[in-house]
Biopython code that builds the backbone (N, CA, C, O; Angstrom):
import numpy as np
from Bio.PDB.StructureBuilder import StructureBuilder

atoms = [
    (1, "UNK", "N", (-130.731, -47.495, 43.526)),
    (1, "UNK", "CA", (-130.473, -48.218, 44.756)),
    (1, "UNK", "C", (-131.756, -48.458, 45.543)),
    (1, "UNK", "O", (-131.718, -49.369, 46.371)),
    (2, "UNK", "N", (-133.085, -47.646, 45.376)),
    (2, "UNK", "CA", (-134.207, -47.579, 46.258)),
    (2, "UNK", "C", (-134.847, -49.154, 46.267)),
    (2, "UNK", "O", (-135.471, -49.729, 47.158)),
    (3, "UNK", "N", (-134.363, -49.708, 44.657)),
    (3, "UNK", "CA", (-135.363, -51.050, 44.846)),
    (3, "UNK", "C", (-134.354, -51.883, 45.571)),
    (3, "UNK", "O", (-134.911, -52.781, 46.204)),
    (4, "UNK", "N", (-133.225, -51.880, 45.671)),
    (4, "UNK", "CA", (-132.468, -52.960, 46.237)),
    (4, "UNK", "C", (-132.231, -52.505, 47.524)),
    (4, "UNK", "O", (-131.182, -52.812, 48.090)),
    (5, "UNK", "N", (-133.133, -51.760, 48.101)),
    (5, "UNK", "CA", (-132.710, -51.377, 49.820)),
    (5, "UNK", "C", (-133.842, -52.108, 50.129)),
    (5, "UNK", "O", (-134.807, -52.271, 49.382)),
    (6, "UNK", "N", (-133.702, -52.550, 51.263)),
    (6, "UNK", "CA", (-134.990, -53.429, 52.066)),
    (6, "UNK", "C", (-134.885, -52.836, 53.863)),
    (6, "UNK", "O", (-133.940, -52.901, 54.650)),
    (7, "UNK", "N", (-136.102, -52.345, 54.011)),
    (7, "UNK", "CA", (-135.818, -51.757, 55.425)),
    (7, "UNK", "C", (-137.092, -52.487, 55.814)),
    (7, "UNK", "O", (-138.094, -52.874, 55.214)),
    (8, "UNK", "N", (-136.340, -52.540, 57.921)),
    (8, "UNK", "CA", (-136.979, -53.733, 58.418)),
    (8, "UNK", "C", (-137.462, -53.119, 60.034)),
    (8, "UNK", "O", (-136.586, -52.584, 60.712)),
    (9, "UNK", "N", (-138.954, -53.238, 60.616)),
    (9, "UNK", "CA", (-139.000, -52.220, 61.941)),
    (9, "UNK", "C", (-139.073, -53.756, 62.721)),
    (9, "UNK", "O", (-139.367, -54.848, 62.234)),
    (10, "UNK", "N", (-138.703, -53.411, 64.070)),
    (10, "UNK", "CA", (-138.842, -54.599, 65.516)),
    (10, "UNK", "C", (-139.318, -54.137, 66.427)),
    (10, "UNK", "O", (-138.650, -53.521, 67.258)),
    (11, "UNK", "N", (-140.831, -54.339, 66.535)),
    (11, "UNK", "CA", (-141.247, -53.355, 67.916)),
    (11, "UNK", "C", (-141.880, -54.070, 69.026)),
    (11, "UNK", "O", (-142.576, -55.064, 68.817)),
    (12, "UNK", "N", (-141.644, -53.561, 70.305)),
    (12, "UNK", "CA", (-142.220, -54.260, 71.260)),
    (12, "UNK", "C", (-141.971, -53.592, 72.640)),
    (12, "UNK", "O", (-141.538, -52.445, 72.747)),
    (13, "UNK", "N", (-142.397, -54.713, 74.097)),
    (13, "UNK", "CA", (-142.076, -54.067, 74.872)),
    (13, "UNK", "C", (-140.309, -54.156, 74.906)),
    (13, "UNK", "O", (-139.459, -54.788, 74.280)),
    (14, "UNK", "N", (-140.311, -52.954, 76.215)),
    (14, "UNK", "CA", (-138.885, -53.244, 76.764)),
    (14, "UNK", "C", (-138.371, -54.308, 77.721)),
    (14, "UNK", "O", (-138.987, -54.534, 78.763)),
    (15, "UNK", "N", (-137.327, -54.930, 77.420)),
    (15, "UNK", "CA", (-137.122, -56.055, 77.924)),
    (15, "UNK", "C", (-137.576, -57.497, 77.169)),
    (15, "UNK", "O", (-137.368, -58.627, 77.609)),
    (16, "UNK", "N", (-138.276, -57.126, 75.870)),
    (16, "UNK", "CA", (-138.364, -58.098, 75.066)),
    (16, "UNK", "C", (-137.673, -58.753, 74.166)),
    (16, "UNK", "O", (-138.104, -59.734, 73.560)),
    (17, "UNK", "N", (-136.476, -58.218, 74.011)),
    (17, "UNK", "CA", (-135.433, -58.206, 73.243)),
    (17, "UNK", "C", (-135.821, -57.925, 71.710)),
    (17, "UNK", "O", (-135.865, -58.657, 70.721)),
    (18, "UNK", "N", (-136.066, -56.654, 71.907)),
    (18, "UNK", "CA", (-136.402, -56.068, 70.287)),
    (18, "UNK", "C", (-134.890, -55.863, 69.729)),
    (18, "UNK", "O", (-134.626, -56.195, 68.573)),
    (19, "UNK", "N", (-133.829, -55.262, 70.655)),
    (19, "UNK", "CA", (-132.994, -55.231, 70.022)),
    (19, "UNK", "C", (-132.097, -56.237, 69.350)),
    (19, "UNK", "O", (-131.441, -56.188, 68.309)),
    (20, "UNK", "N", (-132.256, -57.083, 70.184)),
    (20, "UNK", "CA", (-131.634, -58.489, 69.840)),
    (20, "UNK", "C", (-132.070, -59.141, 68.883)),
    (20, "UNK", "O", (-131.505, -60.229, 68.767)),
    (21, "UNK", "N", (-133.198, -58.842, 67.806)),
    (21, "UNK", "CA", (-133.476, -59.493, 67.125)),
    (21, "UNK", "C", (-133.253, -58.713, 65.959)),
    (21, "UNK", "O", (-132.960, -59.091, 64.825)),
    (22, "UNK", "N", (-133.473, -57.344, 66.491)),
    (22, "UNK", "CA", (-132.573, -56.157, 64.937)),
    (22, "UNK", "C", (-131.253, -57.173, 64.771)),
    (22, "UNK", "O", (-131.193, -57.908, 63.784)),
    (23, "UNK", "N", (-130.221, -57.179, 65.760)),
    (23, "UNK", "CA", (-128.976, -57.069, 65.889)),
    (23, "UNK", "C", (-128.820, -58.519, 65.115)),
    (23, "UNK", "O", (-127.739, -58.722, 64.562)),
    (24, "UNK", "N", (-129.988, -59.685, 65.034)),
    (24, "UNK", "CA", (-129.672, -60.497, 64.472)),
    (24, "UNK", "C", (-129.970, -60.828, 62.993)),
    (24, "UNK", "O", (-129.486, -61.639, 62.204)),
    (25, "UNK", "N", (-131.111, -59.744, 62.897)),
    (25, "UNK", "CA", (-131.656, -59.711, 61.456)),
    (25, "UNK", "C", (-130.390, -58.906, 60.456)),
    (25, "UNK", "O", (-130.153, -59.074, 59.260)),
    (26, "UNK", "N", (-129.639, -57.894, 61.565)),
    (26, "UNK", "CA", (-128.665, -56.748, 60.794)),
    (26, "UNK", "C", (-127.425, -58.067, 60.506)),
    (26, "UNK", "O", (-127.049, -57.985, 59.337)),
    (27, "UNK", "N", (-126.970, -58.815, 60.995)),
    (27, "UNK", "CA", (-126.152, -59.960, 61.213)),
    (27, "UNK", "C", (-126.291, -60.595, 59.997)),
    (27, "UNK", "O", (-125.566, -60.486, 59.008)),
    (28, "UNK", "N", (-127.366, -61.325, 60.163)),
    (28, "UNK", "CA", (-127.427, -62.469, 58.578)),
    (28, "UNK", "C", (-127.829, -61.314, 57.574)),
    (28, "UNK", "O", (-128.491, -61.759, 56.636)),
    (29, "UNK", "N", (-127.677, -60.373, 57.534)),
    (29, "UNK", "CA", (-127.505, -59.190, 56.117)),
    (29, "UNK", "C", (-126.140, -59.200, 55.709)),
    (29, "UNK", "O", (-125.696, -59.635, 54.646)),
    (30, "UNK", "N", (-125.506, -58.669, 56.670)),
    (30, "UNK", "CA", (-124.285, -58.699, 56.552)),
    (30, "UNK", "C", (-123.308, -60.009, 56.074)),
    (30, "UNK", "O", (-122.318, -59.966, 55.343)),
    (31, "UNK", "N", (-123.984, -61.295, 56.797)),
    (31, "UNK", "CA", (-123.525, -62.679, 55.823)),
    (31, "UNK", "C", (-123.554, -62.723, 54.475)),
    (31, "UNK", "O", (-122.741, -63.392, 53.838)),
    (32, "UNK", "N", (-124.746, -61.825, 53.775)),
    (32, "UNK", "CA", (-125.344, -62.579, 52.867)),
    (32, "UNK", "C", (-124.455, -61.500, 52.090)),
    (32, "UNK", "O", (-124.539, -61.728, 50.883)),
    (33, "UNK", "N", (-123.534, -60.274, 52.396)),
    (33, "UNK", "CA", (-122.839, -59.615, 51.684)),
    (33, "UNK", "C", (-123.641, -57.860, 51.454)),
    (33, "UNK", "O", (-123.370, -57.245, 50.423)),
    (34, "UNK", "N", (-124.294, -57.425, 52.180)),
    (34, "UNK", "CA", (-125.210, -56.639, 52.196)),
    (34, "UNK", "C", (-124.448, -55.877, 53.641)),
    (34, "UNK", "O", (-124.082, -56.363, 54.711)),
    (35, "UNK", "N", (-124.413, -54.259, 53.011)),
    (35, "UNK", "CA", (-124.970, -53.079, 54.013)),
    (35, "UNK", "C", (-125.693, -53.058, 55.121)),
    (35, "UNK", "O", (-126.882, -52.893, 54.848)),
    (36, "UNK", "N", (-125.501, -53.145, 56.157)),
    (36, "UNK", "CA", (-126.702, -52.644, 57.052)),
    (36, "UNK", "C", (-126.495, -51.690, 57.873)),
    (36, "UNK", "O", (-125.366, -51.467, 58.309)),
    (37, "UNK", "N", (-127.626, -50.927, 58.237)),
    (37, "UNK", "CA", (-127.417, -49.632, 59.638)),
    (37, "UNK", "C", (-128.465, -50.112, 60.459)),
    (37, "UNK", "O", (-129.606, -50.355, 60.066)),
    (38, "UNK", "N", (-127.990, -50.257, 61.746)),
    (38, "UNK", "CA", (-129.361, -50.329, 62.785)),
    (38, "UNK", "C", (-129.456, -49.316, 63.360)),
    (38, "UNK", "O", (-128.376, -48.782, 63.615)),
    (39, "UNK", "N", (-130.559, -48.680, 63.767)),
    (39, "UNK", "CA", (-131.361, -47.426, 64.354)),
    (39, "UNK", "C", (-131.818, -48.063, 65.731)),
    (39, "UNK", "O", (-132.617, -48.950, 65.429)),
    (40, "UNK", "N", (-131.697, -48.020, 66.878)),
    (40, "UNK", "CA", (-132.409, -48.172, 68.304)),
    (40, "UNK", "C", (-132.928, -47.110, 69.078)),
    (40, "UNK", "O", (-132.134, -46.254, 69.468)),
    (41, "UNK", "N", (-134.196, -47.015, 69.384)),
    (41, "UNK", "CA", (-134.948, -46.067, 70.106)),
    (41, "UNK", "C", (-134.871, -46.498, 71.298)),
    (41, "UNK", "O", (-134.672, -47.675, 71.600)),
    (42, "UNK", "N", (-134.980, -45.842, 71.844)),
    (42, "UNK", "CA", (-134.561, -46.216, 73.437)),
    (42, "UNK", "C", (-135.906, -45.011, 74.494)),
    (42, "UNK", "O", (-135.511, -44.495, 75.539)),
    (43, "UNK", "N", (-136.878, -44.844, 74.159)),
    (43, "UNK", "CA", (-137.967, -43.773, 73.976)),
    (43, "UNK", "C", (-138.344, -44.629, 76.235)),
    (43, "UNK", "O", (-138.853, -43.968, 77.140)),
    (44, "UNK", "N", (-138.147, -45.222, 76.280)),
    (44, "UNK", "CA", (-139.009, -46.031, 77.738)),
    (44, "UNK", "C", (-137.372, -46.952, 78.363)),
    (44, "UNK", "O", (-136.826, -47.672, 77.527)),
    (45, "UNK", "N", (-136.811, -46.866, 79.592)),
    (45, "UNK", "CA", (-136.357, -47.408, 79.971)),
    (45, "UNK", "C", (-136.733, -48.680, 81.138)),
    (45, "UNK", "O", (-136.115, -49.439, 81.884)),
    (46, "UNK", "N", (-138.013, -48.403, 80.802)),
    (46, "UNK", "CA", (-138.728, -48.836, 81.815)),
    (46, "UNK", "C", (-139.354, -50.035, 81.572)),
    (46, "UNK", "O", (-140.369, -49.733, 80.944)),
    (47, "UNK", "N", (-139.315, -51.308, 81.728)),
    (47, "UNK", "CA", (-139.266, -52.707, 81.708)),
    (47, "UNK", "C", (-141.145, -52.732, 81.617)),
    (47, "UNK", "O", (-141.956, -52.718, 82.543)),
    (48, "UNK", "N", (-141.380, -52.774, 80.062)),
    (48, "UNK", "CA", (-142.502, -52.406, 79.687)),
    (48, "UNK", "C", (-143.200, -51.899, 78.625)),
    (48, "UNK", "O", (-144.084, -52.395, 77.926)),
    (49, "UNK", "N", (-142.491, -50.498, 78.613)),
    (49, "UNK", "CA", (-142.795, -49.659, 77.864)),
    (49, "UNK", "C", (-142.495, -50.001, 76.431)),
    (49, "UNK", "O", (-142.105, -51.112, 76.071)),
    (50, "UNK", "N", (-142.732, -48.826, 75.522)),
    (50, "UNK", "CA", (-142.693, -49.003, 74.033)),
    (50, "UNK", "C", (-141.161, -48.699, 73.593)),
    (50, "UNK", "O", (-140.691, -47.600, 73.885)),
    (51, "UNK", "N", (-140.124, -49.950, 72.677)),
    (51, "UNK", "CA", (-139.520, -49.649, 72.100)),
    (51, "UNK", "C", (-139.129, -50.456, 70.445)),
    (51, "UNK", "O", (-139.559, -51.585, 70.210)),
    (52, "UNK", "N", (-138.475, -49.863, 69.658)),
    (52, "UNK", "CA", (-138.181, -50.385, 68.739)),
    (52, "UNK", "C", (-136.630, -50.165, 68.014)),
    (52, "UNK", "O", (-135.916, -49.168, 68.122)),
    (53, "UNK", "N", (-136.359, -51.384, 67.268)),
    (53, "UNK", "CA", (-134.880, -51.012, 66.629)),
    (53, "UNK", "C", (-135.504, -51.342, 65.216)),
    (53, "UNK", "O", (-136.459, -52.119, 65.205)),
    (54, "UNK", "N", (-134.794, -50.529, 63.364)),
    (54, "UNK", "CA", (-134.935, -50.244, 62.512)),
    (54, "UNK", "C", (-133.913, -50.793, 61.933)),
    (54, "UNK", "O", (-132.835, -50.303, 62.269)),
    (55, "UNK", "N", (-133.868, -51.765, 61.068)),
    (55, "UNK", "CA", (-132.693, -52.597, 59.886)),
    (55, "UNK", "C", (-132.666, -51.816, 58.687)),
    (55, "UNK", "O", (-133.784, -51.665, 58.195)),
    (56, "UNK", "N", (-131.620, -51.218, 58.008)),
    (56, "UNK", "CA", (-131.956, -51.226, 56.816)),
    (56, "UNK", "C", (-130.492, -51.623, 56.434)),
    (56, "UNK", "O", (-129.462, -51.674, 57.106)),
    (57, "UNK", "N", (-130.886, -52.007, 54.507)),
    (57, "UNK", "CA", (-129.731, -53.022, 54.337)),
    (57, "UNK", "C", (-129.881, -52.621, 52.583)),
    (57, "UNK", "O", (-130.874, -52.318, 51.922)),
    (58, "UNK", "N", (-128.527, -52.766, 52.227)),
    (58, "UNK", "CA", (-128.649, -52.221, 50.656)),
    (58, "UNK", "C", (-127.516, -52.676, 50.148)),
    (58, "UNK", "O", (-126.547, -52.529, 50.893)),
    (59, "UNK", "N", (-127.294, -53.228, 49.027)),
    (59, "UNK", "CA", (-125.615, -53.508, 48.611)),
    (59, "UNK", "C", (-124.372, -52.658, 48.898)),
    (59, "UNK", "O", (-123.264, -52.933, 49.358)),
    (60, "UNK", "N", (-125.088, -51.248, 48.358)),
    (60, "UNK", "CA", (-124.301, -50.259, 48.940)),
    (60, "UNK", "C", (-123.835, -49.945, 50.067)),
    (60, "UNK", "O", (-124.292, -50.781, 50.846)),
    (61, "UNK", "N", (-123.289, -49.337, 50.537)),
    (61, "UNK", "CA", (-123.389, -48.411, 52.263)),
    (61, "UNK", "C", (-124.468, -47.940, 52.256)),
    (61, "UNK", "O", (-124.946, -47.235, 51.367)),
    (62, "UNK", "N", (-125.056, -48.337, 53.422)),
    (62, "UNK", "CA", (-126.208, -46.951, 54.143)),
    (62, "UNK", "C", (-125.474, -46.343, 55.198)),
    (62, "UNK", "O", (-124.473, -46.654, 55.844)),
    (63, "UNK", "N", (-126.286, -45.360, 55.183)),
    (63, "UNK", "CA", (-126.205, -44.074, 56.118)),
    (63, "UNK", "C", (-127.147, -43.574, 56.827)),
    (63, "UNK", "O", (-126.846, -42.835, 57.764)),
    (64, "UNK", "N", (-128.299, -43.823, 56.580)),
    (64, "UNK", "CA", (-129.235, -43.737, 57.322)),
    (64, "UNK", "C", (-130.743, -44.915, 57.332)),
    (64, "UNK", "O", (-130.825, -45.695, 56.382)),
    (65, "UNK", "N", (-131.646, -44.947, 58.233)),
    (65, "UNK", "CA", (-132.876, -45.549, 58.250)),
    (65, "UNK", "C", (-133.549, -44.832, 57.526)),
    (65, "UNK", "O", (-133.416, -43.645, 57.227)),
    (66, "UNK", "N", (-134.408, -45.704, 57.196)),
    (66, "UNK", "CA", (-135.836, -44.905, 56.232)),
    (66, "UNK", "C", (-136.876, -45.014, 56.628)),
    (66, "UNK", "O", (-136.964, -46.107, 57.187)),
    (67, "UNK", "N", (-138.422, -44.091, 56.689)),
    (67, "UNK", "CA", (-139.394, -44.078, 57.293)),
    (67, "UNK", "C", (-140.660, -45.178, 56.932)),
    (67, "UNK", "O", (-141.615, -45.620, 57.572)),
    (68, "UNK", "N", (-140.144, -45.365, 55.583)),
    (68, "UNK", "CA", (-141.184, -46.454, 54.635)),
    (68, "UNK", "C", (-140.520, -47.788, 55.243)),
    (68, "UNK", "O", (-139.293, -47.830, 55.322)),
    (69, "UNK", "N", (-141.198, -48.738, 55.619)),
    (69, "UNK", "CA", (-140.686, -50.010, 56.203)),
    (69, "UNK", "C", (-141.125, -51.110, 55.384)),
    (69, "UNK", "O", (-142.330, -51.293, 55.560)),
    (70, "UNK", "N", (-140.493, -52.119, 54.349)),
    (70, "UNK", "CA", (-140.679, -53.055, 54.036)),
    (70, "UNK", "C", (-141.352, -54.152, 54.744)),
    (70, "UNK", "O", (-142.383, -54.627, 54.267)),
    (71, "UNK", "N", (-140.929, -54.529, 55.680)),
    (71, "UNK", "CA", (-141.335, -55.384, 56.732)),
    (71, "UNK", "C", (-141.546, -54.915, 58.360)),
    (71, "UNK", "O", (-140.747, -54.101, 58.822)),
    (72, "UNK", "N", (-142.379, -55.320, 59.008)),
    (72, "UNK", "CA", (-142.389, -55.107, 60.134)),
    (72, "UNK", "C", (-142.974, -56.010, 61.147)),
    (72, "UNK", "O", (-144.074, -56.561, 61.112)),
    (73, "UNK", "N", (-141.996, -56.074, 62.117)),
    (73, "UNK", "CA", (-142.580, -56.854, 63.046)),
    (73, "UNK", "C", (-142.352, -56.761, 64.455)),
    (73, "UNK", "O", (-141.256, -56.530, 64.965)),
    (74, "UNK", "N", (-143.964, -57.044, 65.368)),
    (74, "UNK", "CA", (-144.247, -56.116, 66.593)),
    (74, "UNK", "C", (-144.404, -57.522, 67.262)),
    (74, "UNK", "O", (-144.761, -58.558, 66.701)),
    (75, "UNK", "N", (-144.020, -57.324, 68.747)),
    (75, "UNK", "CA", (-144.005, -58.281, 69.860)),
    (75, "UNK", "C", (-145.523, -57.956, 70.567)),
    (75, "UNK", "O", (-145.966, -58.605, 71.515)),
    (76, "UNK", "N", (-146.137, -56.966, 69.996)),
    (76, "UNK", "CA", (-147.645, -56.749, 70.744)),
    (76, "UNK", "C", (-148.339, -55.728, 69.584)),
    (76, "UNK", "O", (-147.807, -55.118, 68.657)),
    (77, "UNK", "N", (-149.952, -55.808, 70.087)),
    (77, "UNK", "CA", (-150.556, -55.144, 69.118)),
    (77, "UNK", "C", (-150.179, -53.339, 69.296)),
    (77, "UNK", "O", (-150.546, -52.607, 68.377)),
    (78, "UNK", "N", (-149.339, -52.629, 70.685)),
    (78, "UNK", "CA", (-149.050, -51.638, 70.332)),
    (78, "UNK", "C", (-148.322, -51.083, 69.582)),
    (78, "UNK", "O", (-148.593, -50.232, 68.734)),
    (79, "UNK", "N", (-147.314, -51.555, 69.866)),
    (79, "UNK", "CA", (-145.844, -51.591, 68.296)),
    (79, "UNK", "C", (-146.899, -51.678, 67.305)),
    (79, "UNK", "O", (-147.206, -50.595, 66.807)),
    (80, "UNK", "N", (-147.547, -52.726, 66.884)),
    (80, "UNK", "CA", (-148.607, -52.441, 65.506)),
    (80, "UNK", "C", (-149.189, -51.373, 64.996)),
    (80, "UNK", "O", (-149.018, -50.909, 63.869)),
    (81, "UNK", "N", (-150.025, -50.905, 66.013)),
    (81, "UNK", "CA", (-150.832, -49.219, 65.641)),
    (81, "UNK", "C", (-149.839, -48.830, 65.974)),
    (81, "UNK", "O", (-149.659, -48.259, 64.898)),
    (82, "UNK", "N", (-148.781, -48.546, 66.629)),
    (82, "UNK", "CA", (-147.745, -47.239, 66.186)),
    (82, "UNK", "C", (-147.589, -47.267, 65.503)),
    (82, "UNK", "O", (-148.113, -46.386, 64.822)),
    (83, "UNK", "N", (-146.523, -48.467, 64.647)),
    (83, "UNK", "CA", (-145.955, -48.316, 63.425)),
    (83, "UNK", "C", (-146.559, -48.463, 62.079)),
    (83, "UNK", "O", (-145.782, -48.279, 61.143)),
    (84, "UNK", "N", (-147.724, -48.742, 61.807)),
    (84, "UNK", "CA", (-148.697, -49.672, 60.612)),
    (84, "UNK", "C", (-148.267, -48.476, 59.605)),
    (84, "UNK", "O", (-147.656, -48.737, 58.569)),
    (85, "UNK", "N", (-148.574, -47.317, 59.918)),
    (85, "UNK", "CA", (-148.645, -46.152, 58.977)),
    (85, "UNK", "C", (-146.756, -46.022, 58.450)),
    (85, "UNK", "O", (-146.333, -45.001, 57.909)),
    (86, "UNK", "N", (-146.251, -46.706, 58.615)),
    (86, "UNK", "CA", (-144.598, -47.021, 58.509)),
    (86, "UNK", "C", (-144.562, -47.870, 57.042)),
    (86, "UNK", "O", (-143.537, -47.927, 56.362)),
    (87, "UNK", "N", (-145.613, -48.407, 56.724)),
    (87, "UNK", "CA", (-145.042, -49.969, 55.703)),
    (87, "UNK", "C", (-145.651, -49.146, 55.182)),
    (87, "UNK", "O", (-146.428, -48.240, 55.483)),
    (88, "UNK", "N", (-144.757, -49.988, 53.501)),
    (88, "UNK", "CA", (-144.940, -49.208, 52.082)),
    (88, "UNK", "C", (-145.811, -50.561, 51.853)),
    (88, "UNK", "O", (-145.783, -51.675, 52.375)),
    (89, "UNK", "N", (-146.675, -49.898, 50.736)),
    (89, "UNK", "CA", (-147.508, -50.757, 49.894)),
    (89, "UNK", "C", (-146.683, -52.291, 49.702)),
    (89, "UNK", "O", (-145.466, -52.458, 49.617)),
    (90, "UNK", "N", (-147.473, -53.047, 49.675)),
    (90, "UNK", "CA", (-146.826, -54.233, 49.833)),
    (90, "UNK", "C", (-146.251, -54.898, 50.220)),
    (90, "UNK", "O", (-145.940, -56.042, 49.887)),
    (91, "UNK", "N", (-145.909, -54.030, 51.327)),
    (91, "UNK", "CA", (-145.097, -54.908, 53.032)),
    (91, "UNK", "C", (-145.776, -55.271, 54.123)),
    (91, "UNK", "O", (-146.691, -54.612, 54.616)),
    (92, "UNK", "N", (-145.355, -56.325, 54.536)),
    (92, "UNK", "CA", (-146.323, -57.416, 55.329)),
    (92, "UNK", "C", (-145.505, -56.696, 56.990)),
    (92, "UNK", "O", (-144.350, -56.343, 57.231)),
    (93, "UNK", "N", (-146.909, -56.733, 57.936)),
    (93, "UNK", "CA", (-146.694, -56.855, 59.019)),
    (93, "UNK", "C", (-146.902, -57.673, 59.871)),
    (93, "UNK", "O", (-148.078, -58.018, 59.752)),
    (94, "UNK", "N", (-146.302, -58.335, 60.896)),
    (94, "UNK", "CA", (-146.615, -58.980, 61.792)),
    (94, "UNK", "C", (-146.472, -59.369, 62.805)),
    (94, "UNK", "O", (-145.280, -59.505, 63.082)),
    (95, "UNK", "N", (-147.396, -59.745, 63.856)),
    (95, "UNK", "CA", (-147.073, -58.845, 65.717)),
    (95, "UNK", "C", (-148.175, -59.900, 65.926)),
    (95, "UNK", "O", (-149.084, -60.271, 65.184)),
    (96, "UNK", "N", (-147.776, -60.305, 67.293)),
    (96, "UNK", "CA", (-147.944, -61.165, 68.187)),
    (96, "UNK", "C", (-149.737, -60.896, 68.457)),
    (96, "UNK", "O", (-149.995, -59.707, 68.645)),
    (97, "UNK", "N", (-150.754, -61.684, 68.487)),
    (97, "UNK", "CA", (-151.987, -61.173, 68.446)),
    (97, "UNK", "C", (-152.731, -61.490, 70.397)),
    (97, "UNK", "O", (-153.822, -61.251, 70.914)),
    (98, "UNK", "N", (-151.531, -62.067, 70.870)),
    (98, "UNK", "CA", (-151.707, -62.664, 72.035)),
    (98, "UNK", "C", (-151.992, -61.050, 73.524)),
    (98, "UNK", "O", (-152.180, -61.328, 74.708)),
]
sb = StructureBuilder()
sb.init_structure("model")
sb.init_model(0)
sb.init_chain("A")
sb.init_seg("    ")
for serial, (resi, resn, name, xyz) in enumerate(atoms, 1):
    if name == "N":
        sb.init_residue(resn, " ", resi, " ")
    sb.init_atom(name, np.array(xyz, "f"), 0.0, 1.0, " ", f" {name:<3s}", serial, name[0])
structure = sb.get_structure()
C-alpha cells in the first residue's frame, strides 16, 4: 500500500486558508475514488501565526498522516523551512517566494 499512498502538507499563515485548501485537495481525492484523512494543526490562533493541515490519501482506508510528505505546499517561506525536512526524496515543494 506504501507506493499507492500519496501524502500532501499546506502550510502557511493563519487566516490564509490553509485549511481550506487541505479540505479541497482531501475533496477531489475522494472524487477520484480514493481514501483520505486530513490532520489540522491549529499550533497559533492568532491571525498570523504558523499553521498547517496534512492530506493523506490511499485506495485503502487511512488512519493516520504520515511524516514523509510527497508534496508540499507553503503560503510563505516559513511553512518552507519548517516543513522541507518533511518531503521524501522526490517530492516537490512549493511556497510562495513573495
Amino acid at each position: 500500500m506504501k507506493d499507492k499512498l500519496y501524502s500532501i502538507l499546506i502550510g502557511g499563515k493563519a487566516g490564509e486558508g490553509v485549511k481550506k485548501v487541505a479540505q479541497v485537495i482531501g475533496k477531489m481525492l475522494c472524487q477520484q475514488g480514493r481514501q483520505v484523512i486530513q490532520m489540522d494543526d491549529y499550533q497559533s490562533l492568532i491571525k498570523g501565526g504558523h499553521n498547517f493541515s496534512e492530506v493523506t490519501s490511499a485506495p485503502e482506508p487511512v488512519f493516520t498522516t504520515y511524516q514523509q510528505q510527497d508534496l508540499i505546499i507553503c503560503f510563505d517561506l516559513r511553512s518552507a523551512l519548517e516543513h522541507y525536512h518533511q518531503l521524501k526524496p522526490g517530492g516537490k515543494l512549493f511556497y510562495n517566494s513573495d
